[in-house]
N, C-alpha and C positions, 0 to 999 in steps of 0.2 A: 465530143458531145457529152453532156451530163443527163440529171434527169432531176436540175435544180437552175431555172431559167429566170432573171433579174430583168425585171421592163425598169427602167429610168431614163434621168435626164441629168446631166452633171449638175444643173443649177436648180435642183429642185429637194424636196425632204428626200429624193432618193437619196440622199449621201449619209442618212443615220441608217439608212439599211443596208448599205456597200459598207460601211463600219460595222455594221454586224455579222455581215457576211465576212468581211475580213476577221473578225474576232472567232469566227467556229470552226475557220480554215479547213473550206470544204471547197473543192470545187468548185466554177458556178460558171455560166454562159450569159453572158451581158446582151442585154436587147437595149438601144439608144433608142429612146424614142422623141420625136419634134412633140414642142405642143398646138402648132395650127393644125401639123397634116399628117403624122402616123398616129400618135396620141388619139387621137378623132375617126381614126380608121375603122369600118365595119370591123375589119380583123382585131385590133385591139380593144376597141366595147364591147364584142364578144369574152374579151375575159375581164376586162372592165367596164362596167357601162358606164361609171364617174367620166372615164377618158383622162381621168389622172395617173399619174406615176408617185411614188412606187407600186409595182405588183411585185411577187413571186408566184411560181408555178414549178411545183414540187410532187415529177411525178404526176398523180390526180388531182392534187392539192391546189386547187386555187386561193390566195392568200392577200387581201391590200391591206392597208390604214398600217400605217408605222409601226405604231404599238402591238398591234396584233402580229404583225409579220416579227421584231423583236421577239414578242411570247413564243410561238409557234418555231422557230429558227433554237430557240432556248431548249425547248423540249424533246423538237428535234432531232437535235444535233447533240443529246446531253452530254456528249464525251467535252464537250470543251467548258461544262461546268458553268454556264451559263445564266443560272437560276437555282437559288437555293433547294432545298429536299422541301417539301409537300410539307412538313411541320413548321418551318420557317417560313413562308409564303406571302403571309399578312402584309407585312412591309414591303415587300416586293411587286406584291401588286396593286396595293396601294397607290403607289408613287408612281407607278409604271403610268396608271389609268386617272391619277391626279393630273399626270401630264397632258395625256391626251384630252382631260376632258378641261377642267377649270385653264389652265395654264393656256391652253393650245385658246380656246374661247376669247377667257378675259383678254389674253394679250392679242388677239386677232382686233377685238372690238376697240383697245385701247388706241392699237396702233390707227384704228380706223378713224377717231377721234370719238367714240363711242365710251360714254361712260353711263353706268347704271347707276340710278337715283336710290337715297335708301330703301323706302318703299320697293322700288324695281328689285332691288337684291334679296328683298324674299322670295320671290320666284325664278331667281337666276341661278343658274345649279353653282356657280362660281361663286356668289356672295357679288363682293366689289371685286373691283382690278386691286385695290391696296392691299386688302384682305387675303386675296390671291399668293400676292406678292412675299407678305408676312410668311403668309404661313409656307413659302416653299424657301424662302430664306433659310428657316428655323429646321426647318428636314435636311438643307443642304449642309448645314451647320451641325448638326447634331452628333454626327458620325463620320467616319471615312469615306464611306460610298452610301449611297441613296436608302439602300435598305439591309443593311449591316457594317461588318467589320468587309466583305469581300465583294469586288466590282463583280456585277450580275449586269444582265440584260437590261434591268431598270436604267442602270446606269446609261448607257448608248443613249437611249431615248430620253432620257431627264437632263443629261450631258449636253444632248443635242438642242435642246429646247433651252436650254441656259444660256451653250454659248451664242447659239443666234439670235436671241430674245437681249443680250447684250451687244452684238455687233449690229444689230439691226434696230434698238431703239425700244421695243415693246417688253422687255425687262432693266431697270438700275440697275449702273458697275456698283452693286454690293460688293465691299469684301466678298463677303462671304460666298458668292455666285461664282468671283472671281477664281476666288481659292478653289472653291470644287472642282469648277471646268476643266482649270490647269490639271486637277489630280487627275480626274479620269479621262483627258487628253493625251498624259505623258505615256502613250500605250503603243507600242507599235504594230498594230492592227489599225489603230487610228491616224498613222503617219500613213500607212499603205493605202488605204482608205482615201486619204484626202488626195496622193499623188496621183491617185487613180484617176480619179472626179476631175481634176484638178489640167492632167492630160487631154480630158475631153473637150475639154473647152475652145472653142473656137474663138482666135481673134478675130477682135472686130476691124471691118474692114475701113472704118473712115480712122 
């Protein structure tokens, strides 16, 4: 038993938080959850009421939403250097929170076949989806990792948002998208990570 408890599903955003949890290499006790019928459970809306996954529960620490759980696991756990010093921070949180909000958004509506008219993108915290797109190209391009010279927490979660938003249609095979993922892919916390998830998964049966 720990006192660092993981609620997910192998086929869900729970896999950029088993990559972050692989990356702090702490411990941790895995809770699978379905999503018609434990997902849904009075037991589990008691710690989520969304009835989504990922959580963590750390201790007293109740913790969802990707990026938060990232931030929080960074600060954490700071032995595994996670998230730059308090001085450096800007970029890191920047991008972390670019992710979850414009990125995560635009490309949710994109994929939906929602697109915002110019007009509409003055009151769209995203702007456009193209807009979107530019400008997380140009960040992933700029530098080695999302928010410096050295792979931080940003990374996991911007990483994760890249390559799925490529294999799944609601980001362009940019170069430049391409190049990054591969960089902060080749990690082996990220190979354990994926085997993990990866083991959960149930054939299907037809």
């Amino acid at each position: 038993m720990t006192d660092l408890i993981f609620y997910t599903n192998p086929q869900s955003r729970g896999r950029i938080v088993r990559w972050m949890l692989e990356e702090i290499g702490v411990p941790y006790e895995t809770s699978v959850l379905e999503y018609a019928t434990t997902m849904k459970a009075p037991e589990y809306l008691a710690i989520n009421p969304m009835g989504k996954v990922p959580t963590i529960v750390h201790g007293q620490q109740v913790v969802t939403e990707c990026a938060a759980i990232c931030a929080y696991l960074a600060d954490a756990f700071a032995d595994a250097n996670l998230a730059p010093p308090m001085s450096h921070r800007g970029a890191y949180y920047r991008w972390l929170f670019f992710a979850a909000g414009p990125v995560e958004q635009a490309g949710t509506l994109h994929n939906f076949g929602i697109e915002t008219s110019e007009e509409q993108s003055r009151s769209a915290g995203y702007g456009t989806y193209h807009q979107m797109v530019d400008v997380l190209e140009k960040a992933a391009s700029t530098q080695a990792y999302i928010a410096g010279d050295s792979f931080t927490a940003a990374d996991v979660y911007v990483g994760s948002q890249v390559g799925w938003g490529m294999q799944f249609g609601f980001l362009p095979r940019r170069t430049a998208f391409v190049d990054y993922f591969a960089r902060v892919s080749d990690r082996p916390a990220y190979a354990r990570a994926t085997a993990l998830d990866d083991a959960l998964i149930k054939p299907r049966s037809d």
